[in-house]
N, C-alpha and C positions, 0 to 999 in steps of 0.2 A: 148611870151615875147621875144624884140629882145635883141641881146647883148647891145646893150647902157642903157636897161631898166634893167636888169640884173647890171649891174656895178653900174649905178645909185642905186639900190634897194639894194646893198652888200655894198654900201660906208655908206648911211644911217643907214642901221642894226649896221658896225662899227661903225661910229657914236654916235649910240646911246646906246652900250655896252660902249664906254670910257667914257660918261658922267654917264651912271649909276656907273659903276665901281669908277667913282671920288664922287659918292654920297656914296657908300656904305664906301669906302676908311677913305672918311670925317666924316660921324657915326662912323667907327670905334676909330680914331682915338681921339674922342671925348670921345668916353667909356673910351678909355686906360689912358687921361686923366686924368677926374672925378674918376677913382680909382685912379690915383696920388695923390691925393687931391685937383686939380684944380676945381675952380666952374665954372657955366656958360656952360652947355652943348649946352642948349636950342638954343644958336645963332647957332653953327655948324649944331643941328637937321632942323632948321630952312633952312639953304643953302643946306643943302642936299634934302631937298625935292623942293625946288624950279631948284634944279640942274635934278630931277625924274621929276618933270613938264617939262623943256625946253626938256627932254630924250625923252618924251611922243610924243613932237611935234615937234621933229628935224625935220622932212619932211615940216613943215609948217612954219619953222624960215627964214627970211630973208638970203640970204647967206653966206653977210657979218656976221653977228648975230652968226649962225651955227657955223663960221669956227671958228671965237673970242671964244665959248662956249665949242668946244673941243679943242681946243689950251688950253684955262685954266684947262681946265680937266686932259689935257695928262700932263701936267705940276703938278698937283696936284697928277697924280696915279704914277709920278716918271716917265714917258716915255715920255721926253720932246722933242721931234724928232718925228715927223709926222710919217705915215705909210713908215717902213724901203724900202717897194718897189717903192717909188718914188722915182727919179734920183735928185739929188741934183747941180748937174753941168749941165753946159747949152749945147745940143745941136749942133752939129756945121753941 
C-alpha cells in the first residue's frame, strides 16, 4: 500500500468514526431525553441508524455526499471544525 492509499484509507476510517460517533451521540441523547419525559425517541433511533448505514458506506458515498455527511456529524458530536490538522489559511 503506497502513502496516497494509506491517507486515503486513514481519512475514510476518520470518517467513518465521526459519523458513528454522531449516531451513537444521537441515541444517546435521545435516551437522556425520554427519561426527561419527552416522547418520540423513535425519530432520533431512526437517524441514527441511517446516520450507521451512510458509516457503513462512506467509501462508496459520492464526495460531495461524504463530505456534507461528516460536516453534520462533526457538528452534531460538538467538534464543528474539521480535522484540527488541516491549515485553515491559504498558502502563499
Amino acid at each position: 500500500m503506497n502513502a496516497h492509499e494509506r491517507r486515503r484509507s486513514a481519512a475514510l476510517r476518520a470518517d467513518r468514526e465521526t459519523v458513528l460517533a454522531a449516531a451513537a451521540r444521537l441515541r444517546h441523547e435521545a435516551v437522556q431525553a425520554h427519561y426527561a419525559g419527552l416522547a418520540r425517541p423513535e425519530f432520533a433511533f431512526g437517524l441514527a441508524s441511517i446516520l450507521e448505514l451512510l458509516a457503513l458506506r462512506v467509501a462508496d458515498l459520492d464526495p460531495d455526499v461524504r463530505a456534507h455527511v461528516v460536516r453534520v456529524s462533526r457538528e452534531m458530536t460538538g467538534s464543528g471544525l474539521d480535522l484540527p490538522s488541516v491549515r485553515r489559511t491559504r498558502r502563499r
